[in-house]
VEXLOMI-892804 format. One line per field, with one value per residue (C-alpha): residue in one letter; x, y, z; residue number from 1. Coordinates in steps of 0.5 Angstrom, whole numbers, padded with zeros to 4 digits. Layout:
<rs>
rest	[a	...] .
c1	[X	...] .
c2	[Y	...] .
c3	[Z	...] .
nr	[NUM	...] .
</rs>
This chain:
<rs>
rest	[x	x	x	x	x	x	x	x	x	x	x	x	x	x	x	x	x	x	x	x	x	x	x	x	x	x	x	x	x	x	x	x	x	x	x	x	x	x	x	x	x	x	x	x	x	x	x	x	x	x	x	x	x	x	x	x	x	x	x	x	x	x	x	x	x	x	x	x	x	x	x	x	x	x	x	x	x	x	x	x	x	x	x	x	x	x	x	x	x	x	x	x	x	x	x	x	x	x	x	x	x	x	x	x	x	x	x	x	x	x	x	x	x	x	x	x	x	x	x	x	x	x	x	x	x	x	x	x	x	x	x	x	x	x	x	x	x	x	x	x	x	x	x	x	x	x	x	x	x	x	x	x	x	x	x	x	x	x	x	x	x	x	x	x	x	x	x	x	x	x	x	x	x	x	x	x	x	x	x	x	x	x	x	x	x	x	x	x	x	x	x	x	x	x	x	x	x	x	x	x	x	x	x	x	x	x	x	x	x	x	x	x	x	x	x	x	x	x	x	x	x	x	x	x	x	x	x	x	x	x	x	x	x	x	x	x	x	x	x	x	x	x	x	x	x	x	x	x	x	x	x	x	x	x	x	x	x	x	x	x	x	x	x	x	x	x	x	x	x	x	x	x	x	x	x	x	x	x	x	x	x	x	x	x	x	x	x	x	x	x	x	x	x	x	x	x	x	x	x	x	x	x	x	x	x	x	x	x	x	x	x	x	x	x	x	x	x	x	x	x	x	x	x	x	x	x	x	x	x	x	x	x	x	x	x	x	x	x	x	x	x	x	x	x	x	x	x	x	x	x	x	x	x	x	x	x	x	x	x	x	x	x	x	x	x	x	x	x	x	x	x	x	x	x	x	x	x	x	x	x	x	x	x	x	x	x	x	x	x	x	x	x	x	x	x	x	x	x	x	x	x	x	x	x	x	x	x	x	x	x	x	x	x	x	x	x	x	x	x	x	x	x	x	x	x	x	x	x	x	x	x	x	x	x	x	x	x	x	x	x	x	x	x	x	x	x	x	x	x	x	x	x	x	x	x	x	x	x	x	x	x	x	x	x	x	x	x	x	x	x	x	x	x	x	x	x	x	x	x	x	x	x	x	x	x	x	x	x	x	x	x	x	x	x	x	x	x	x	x	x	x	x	x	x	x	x	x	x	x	x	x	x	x	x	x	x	x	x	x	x	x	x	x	x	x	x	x	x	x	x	x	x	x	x	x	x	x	x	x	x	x	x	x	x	x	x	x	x	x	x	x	x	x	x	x	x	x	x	x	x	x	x	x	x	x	x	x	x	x	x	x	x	x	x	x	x	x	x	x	x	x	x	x	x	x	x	x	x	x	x	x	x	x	x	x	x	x	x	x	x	x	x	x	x	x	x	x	x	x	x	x	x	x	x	x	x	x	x	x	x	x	x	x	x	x	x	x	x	x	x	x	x	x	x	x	x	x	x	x	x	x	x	x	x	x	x	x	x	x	x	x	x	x	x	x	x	x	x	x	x	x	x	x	x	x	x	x	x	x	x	x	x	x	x	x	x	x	x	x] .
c1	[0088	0095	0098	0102	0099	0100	0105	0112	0111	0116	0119	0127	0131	0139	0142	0139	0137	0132	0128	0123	0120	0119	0113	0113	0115	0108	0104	0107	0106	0098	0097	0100	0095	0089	0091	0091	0084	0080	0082	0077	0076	0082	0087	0090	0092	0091	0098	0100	0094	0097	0105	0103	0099	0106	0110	0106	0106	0114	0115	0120	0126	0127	0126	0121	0122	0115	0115	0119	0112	0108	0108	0104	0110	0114	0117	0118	0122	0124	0129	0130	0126	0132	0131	0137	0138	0140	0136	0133	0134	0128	0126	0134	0130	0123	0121	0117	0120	0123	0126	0129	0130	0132	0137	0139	0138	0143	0141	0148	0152	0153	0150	0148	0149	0143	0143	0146	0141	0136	0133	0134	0131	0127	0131	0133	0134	0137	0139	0142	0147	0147	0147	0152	0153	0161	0164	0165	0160	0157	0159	0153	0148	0149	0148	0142	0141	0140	0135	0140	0141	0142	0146	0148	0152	0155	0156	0158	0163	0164	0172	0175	0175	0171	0165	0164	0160	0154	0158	0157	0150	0146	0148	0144	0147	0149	0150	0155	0155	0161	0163	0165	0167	0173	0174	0181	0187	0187	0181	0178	0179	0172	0169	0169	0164	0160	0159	0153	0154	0155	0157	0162	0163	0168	0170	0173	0176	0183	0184	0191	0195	0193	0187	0186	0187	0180	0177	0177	0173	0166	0166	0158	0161	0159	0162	0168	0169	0175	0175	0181	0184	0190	0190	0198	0200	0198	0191	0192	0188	0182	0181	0178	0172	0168	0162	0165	0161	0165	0172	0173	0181	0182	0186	0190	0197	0197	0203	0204	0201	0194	0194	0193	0188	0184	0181	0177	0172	0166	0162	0166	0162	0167	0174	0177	0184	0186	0192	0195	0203	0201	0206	0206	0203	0195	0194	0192	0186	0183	0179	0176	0172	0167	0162	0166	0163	0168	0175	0179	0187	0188	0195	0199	0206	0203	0207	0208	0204	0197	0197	0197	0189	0184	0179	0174	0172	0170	0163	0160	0165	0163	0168	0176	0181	0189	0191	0198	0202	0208	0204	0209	0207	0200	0193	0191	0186	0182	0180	0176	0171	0168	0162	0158	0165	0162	0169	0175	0181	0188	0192	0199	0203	0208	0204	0206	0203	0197	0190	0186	0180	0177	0175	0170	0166	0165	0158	0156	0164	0162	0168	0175	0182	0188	0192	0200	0200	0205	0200	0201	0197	0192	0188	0187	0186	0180	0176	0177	0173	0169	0165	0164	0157	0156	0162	0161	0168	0174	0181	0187	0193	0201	0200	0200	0207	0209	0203	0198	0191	0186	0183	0175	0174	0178	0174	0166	0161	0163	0156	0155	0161	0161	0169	0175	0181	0188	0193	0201	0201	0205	0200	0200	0195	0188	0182	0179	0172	0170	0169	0163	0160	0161	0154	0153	0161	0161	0170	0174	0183	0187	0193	0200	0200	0203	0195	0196	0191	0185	0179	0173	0167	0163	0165	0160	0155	0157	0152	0154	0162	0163	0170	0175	0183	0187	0193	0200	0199	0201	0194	0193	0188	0184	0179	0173	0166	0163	0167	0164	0158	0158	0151	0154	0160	0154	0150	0150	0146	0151	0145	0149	0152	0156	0162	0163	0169	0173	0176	0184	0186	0192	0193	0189	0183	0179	0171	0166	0161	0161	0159	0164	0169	0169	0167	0174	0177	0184	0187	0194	0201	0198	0199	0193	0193	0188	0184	0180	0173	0168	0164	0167	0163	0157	0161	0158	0158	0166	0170	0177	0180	0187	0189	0197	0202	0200	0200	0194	0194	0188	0185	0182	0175	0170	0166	0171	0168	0161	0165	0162	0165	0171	0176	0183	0185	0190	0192	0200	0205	0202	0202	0196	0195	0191	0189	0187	0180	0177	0171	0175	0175	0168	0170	0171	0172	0178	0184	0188	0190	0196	0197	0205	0209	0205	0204	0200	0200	0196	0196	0196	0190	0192	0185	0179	0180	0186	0191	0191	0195	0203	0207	0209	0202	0203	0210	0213	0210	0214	0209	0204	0206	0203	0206	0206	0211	0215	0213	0210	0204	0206	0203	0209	0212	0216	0212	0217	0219	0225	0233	0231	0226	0231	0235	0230	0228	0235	0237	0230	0231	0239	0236	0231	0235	0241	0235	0232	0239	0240	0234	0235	0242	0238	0232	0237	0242	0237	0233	0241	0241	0233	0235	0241	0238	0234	0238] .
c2	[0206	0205	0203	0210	0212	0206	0207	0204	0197	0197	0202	0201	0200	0201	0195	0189	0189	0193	0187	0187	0194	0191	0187	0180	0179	0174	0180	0185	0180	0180	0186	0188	0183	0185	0192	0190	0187	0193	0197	0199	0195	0196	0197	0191	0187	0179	0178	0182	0179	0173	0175	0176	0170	0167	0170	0168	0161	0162	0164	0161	0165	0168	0174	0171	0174	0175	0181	0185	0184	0189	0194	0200	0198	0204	0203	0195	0195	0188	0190	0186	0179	0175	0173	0168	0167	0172	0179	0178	0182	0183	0187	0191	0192	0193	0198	0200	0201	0207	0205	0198	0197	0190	0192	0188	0181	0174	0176	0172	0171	0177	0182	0180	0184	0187	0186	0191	0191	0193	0200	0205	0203	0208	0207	0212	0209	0202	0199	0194	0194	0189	0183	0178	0180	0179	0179	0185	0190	0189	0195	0195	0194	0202	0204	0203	0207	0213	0216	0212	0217	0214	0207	0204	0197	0197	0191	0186	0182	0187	0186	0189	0196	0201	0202	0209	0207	0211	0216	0218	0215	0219	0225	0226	0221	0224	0219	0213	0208	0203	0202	0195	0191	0189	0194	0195	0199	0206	0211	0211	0218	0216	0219	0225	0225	0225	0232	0232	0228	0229	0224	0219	0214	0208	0207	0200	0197	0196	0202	0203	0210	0217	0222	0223	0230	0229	0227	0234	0237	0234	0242	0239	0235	0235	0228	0225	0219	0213	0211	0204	0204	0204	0211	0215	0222	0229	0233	0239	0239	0237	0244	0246	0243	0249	0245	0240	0238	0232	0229	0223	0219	0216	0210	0211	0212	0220	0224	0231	0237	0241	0245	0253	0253	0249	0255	0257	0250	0255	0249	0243	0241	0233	0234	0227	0224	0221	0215	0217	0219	0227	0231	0239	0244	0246	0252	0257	0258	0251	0257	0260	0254	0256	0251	0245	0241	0235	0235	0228	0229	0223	0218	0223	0226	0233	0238	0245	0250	0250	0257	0259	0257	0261	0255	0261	0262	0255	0256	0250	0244	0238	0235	0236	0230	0231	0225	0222	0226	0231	0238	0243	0249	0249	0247	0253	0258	0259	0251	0253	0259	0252	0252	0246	0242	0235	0231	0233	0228	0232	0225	0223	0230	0235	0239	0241	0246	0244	0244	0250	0253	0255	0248	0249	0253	0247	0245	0240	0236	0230	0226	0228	0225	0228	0220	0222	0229	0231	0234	0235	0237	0231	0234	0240	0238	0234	0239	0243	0238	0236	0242	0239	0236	0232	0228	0221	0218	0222	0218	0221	0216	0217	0224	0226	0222	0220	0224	0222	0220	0225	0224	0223	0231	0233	0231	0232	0231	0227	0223	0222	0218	0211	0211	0214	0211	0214	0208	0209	0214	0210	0214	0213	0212	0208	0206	0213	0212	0218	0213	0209	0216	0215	0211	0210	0208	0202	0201	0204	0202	0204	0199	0200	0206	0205	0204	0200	0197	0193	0193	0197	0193	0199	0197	0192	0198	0200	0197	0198	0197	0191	0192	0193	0194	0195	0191	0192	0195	0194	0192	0187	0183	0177	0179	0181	0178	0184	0183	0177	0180	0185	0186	0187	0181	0177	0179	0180	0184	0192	0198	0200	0206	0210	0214	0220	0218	0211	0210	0207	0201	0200	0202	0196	0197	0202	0202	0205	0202	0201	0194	0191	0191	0185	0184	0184	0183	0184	0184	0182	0184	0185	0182	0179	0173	0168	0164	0165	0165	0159	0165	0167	0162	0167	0172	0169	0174	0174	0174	0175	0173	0175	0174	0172	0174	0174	0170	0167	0160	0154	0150	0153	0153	0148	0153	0156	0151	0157	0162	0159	0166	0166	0167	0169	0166	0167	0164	0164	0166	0164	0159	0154	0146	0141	0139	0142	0141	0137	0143	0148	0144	0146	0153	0152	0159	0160	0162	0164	0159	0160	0156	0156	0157	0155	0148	0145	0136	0131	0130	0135	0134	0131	0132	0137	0144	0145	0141	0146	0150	0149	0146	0154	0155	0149	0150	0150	0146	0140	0136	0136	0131	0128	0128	0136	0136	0130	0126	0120	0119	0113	0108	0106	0113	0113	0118	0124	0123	0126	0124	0123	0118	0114	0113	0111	0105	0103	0102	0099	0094	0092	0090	0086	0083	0081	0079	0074	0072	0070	0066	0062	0060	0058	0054	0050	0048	0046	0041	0038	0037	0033	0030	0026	0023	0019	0017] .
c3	[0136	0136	0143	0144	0151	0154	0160	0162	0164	0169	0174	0173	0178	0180	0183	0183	0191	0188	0185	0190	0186	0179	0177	0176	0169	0168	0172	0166	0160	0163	0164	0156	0154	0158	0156	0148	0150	0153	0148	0143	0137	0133	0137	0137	0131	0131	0130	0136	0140	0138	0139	0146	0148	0145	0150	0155	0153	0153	0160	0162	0163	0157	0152	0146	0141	0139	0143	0137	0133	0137	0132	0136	0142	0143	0150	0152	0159	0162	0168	0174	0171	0173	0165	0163	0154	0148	0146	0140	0134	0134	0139	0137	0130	0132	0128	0133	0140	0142	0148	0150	0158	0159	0165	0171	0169	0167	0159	0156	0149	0145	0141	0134	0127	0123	0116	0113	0108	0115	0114	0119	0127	0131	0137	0142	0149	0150	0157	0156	0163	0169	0165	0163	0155	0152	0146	0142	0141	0133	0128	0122	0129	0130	0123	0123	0129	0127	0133	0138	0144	0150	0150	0158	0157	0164	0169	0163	0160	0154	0150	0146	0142	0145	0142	0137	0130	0132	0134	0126	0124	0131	0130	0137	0141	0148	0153	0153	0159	0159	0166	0168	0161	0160	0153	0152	0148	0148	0148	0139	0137	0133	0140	0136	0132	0137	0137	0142	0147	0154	0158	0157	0162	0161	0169	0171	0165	0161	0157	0156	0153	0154	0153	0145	0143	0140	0145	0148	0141	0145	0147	0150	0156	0161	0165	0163	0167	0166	0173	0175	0168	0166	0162	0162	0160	0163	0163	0159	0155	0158	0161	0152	0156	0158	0160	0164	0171	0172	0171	0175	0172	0178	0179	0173	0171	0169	0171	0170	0174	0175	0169	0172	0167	0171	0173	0167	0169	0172	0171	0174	0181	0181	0180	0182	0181	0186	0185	0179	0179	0179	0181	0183	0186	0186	0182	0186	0180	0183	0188	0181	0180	0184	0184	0186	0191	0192	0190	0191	0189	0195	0192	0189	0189	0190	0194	0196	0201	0201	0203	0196	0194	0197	0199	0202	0195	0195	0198	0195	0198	0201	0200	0200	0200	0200	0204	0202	0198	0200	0202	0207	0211	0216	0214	0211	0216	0209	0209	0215	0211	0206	0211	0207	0208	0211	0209	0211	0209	0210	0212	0211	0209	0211	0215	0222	0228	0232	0230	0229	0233	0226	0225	0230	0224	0220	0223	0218	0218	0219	0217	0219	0217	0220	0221	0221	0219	0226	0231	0237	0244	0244	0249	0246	0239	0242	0246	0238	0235	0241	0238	0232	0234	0227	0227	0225	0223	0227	0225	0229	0229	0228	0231	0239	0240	0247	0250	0255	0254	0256	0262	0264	0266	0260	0254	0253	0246	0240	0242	0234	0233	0230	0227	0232	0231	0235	0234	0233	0238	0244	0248	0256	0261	0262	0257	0259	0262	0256	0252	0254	0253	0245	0245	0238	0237	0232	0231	0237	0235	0240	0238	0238	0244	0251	0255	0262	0266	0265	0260	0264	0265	0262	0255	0255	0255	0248	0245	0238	0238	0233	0232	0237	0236	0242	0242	0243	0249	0256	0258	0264	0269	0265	0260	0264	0262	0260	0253	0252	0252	0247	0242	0236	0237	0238	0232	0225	0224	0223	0221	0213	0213	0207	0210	0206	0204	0203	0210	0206	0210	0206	0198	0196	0202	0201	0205	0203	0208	0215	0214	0210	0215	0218	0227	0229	0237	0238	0245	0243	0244	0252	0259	0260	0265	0267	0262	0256	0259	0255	0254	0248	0244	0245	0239	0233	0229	0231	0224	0228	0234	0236	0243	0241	0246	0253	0260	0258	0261	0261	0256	0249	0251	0248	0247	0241	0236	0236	0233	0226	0222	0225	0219	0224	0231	0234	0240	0240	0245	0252	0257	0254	0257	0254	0247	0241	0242	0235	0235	0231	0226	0225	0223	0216	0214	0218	0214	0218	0224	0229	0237	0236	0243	0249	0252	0249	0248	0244	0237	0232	0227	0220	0217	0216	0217	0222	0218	0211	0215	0216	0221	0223	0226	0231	0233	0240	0243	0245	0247	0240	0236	0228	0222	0221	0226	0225	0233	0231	0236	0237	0243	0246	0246	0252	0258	0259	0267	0271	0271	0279	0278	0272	0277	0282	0277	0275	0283	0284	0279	0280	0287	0285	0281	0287	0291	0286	0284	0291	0293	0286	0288	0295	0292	0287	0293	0298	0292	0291	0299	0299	0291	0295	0301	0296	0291] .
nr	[1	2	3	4	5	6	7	8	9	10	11	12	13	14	15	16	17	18	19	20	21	22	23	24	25	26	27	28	29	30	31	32	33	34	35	36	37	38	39	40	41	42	43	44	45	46	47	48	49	50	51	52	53	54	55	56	57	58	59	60	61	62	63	64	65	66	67	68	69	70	71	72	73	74	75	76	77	78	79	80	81	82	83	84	85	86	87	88	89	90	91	92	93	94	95	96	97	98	99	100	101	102	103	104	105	106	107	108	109	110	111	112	113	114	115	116	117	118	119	120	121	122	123	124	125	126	127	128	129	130	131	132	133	134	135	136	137	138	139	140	141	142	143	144	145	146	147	148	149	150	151	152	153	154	155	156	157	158	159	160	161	162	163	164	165	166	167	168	169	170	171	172	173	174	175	176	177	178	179	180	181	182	183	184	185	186	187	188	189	190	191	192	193	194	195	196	197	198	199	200	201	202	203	204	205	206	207	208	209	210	211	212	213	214	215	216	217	218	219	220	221	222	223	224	225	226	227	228	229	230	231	232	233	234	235	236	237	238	239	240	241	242	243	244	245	246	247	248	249	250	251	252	253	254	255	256	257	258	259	260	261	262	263	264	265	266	267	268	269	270	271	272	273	274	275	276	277	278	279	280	281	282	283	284	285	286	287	288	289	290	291	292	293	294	295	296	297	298	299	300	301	302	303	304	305	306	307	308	309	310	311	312	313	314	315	316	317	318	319	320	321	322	323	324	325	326	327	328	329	330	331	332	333	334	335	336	337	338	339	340	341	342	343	344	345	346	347	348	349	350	351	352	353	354	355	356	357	358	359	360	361	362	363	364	365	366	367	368	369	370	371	372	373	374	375	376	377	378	379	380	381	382	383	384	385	386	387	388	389	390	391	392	393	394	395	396	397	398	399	400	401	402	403	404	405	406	407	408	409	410	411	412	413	414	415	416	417	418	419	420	421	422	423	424	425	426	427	428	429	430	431	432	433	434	435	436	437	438	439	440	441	442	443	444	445	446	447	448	449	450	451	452	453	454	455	456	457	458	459	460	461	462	463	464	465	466	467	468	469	470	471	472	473	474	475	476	477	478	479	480	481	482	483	484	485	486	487	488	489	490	491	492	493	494	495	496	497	498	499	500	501	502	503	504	505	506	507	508	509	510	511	512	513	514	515	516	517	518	519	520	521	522	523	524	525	526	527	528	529	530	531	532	533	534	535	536	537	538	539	540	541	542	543	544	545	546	547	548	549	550	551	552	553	554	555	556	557	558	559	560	561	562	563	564	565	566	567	568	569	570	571	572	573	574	575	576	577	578	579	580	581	582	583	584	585	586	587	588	589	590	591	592	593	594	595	596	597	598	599	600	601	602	603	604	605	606	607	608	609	610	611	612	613	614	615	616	617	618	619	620	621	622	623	624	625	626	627	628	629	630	631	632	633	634	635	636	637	638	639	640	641	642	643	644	645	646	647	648	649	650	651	652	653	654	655	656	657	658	659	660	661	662	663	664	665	666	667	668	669	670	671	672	673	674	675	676	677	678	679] .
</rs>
């Protein structure tokens, strides 16, 4: 009996992380063995009886090459081993296998070319991606097979041309995966022999010049992903893609428009070119494409009134992100009727008006970006989205100019948000207590406003906060103990969560997980006074401190040295004494350090940590001293004392020196009268 029943040895998995689902790669070895065992007499030929017991003796990390002996194995899945070595050619040119998974391990080197004179293989799937693969791909490999169907090379070190020989030895090839190589030069017109396939993926390497014209043949694509390369021209002709469900060019340099015959795409559900140079209007035929879910044109140069697209069309939007180009007019009404929206993201144009009531219609909105698109009426705007019970991320700022922050019985809801950003609005008045009823809030950013009073004690009730930024204000009192006791400052531990779409903190920063952003507490740029209370080495998980630019007096605390994950500490610009404490040369990761402008004393560090950072970072400090600031340290350095008591000293010691000038001139006068009686 041939061994075709036998099931796959292995459950694949998507990212490494899954590992722990796999079966140990012994496990798996044994169970094959024990299967070809139990088989009824004959199943199991002496020499694949004696390829496995080889492969178990082999078991120390790699692929034994034995494996490609089992002449009755037709899918051999090895994923998420933590395998290291080479693939052997012969499990590539196993005359047997039809599927090849060896997916998520640290398999190294390059692929190596079958001979030539190699007869034609059976394999259909190969999955090679998550591994440590580089070199070229090898040409003759792919002439030999022609069954190949599915070939997944991503997440490894892969150079040169992409790869394009099978496209004309498999005439069923459909699926080429390459994401995350480094391929490089223009996209090979080659790809149009491979008149079957039906998804092409390079995302994430270095191919340069424009979109073949051949390219756009492949009548049976469905997704065309080459996210983040370095692709130039227009998209005109991508539209002859009837069948496309997926484009994705983000991060390229393509210019041009959006064809109005972007239209006659019914099947299209992912359009996405966000950070190109793009230019001109959106074509009022995108609301023929009904059955787009997610549209990303974010980082563009497109301009022009959106009144022209009729959205209501649009029943199946989830996901609508317009930020950063050159849109006029009013957000159109019609944007409101995408009754599925979850993530709306209009920031960063020209539009103007308030904020329409019709928001309220979108129950499912969970993610909303409305940062610097001239809204006005701060109050209303809120009690607007306070409808919108789902909301999660609420980002507002660079709106509302010179307005007042609403007060505790104007604002009711939002008690699902985790993000809420209202910064750059130089809005006055106090932190509101309607903050401390956002009980899941994770990032509160309040900065650069004109808030006033002092911290309130309720923030400590926010169990979830771990990154709050409200500096440049003018805040005042000392820092309250209730900030030094928050939860979340204090642990690691941040539940992950996915936003629905990257929340951009500048062009090269974007975050797709709440996670990643790092445990930040800014207070500067305020007029807080007091001491910096011991308790702050109790936040451990703190990866920014920023206290610069206050009235905050006393001594560095002690305690400081805790704050092991500390990356920024910056306690410029108040009135801080005594010495730089020796412990904040535990912090290892900071790279970033600054005490500049206080009145601190004492020798600066000229070793560990601390002394990698220049002279600027301990500045205006006249008492410091150390080779860094060129003031020796000296023992004898003279004591800094007041003119009054130079001149004190000086008549002290002119008096001394007359009194003792005086009694010697008596001493030797009276020795001369005794000396002389006797001689």
């Amino acid at each position: 009996m041939a061994m075709k029943p036998m099931p796959r040895l292995l459950s694949s998995s998507s990212n490494r992380d899954n590992s722990r689902f796999c079966m140990p790669l012994f496990g798996q070895a044994l169970l094959l063995l024990l299967l070809c065992f139990v088989y009824r007499a004959g199943s199991c030929t002496e020499q694949e009886r004696e390829s496995l017991l080889q492969f178990l003796s082999g078991l120390e990390g790699s692929i034994s090459p034995s494996l490609g002996e089992l002449i009755g194995l037709l899918r051999m899945n090895l994923s998420c081993n933590s395998l290291s070595g080479g693939l052997p050619l012969e499990l590539v040119s196993s005359s047997s296998i039809v599927v090849l998974d060896v997916s998520f391990n640290y398999l190294t080197g390059g692929l190596s070319e079958l001979p030539s004179s190699t007869p034609d293989r059976p394999l259909q799937v190969l999955n090679i991606s998550s591994n440590l693969f580089t070199g070229n791909f090898p040409s003759t490999t792919w002439e030999r097979m022609n069954n190949l169907v599915v070939l997944n090379a991503s997440d490894n070190g892969f150079t040169g041309q992409m790869p394009t020989s099978f496209c004309a030895s498999a005439p069923s090839f459909a699926v080429l995966e390459l994401s995350y190589n480094q391929f490089s030069g223009r996209i090979p017109v080659g790809l149009s022999n491979c008149s079957k396939l039906t998804l092409l993926s390079a995302s994430y390497n270095n191919l340069t010049e424009t979109l073949p014209d051949e390219l756009f043949d492949l009548t049976s694509l469905k997704h065309l992903c080459f996210l983040r390369n370095q692709l130039e021209g227009s998209i005109k002709g991508i539209t002859k893609l009837k069948n496309l469900v997926t484009i994705d060019l983000e991060q390229n340099r393509l210019s041009g428009s959006i064809p109005n015959s972007i239209g006659q795409l019914k099947r299209l559900e992912k359009l996405h070119l966000a950070y190109n140079s793009m230019s001109g209007e959106l074509p009022s035929t995108v609301g023929n494409c009904r059955n787009l879910k997610n549209m990303n044109l974010g980082g563009n140069n497109f301009s022009g009134d959106l009144g022209n697209v009729n959205f209501s069309t649009l029943r199946n939007l989830q996901s609508l992100d317009l930020m950063s180009n050159n849109f006029t007019g009013t957000v159109p009404e019609s944007i409101y009727s995408c009754r599925n929206l979850s993530a709306l993201q209009l920031s960063n144009n020209s539009f103007h008006g308030q904020l329409s009531k019709k928001i309220r219609n979108l129950k499912c909105l969970s993610f909303v970006s409305l940062v610097d698109i001239s809204l006005t009426n701060i109050t209303g705007s809120l009690q607007i989205l306070q409808s919108c019970r789902n909301l999660t991320t609420l980002l507002t700022g660079y709106n509302f100019m010179h307005e007042t922050m609403p007060e505790d019985d104007e604002i009711y809801g939002f008690e699902n948000l985790r993000i809420f950003s209202l910064n750059d609005c130089s809005l006055s008045g106090k932190i509101p207590k309607w903050l401390s009823k956002l009980t899941n809030l994770e990032m509160l950013s309040l900065y650069n406003n004109q808030l006033n009073g002092a911290i309130p004690d309720w923030i400590s009730s926010l169990n979830y906060l771990f990154r709050i930024d409200i500096s440049n204000n003018s805040l005042s009192g000392e820092i309250p103990s209730a900030l030094v006791e928050m939860p979340m400052l204090k642990s690691d531990n941040v539940p992950p969560k996915v936003f629905e779409l990257p929340i951009c903190t500048g062009y090269a920063l974007q975050y797709r997980i709440n996670s990643a952003f790092p445990k930040v507490l800014n207070l500067g740029i305020n007029n807080f006074t007091g001491i910096i209370p011991n308790e702050i080495g109790q936040l451990k998980a703190l990866q920014l401190l920023n206290l610069s630019s206050n009235r905050l007096s006393g001594e560095i605390p002690e305690s400081t040295y805790k704050l092991t994950n500390l990356q920024v500490l910056d306690l410029s610009s108040n009135n801080l004494t005594g010495t730089i404490p020796d412990g904040l040369n535990k912090l290892h990761f900071l790279s970033a350090f600054n005490i500049s402008n206080n009145d601190l004393e004492g020798p600066a560090p000229n070793a560990g940590q601390l002394s990698t950072f220049p002279s600027t970072s301990f500045d205006g400090n006249p008492r410091l001293c150390g080779p860094m600031l060129a003031r020796h340290c000296g023992l004898a350095e003279t004591p800094f004392v007041s003119t009054k008591q130079n001149s004190d000293k000086v008549v002290s010691s002119f008096v001394f020196m007359i009194s003792f000038g005086a009694f010697f001139a008596v001493g030797v006068l009276y020795d001369q009268i005794v000396l002389s009686r006797f001689f």
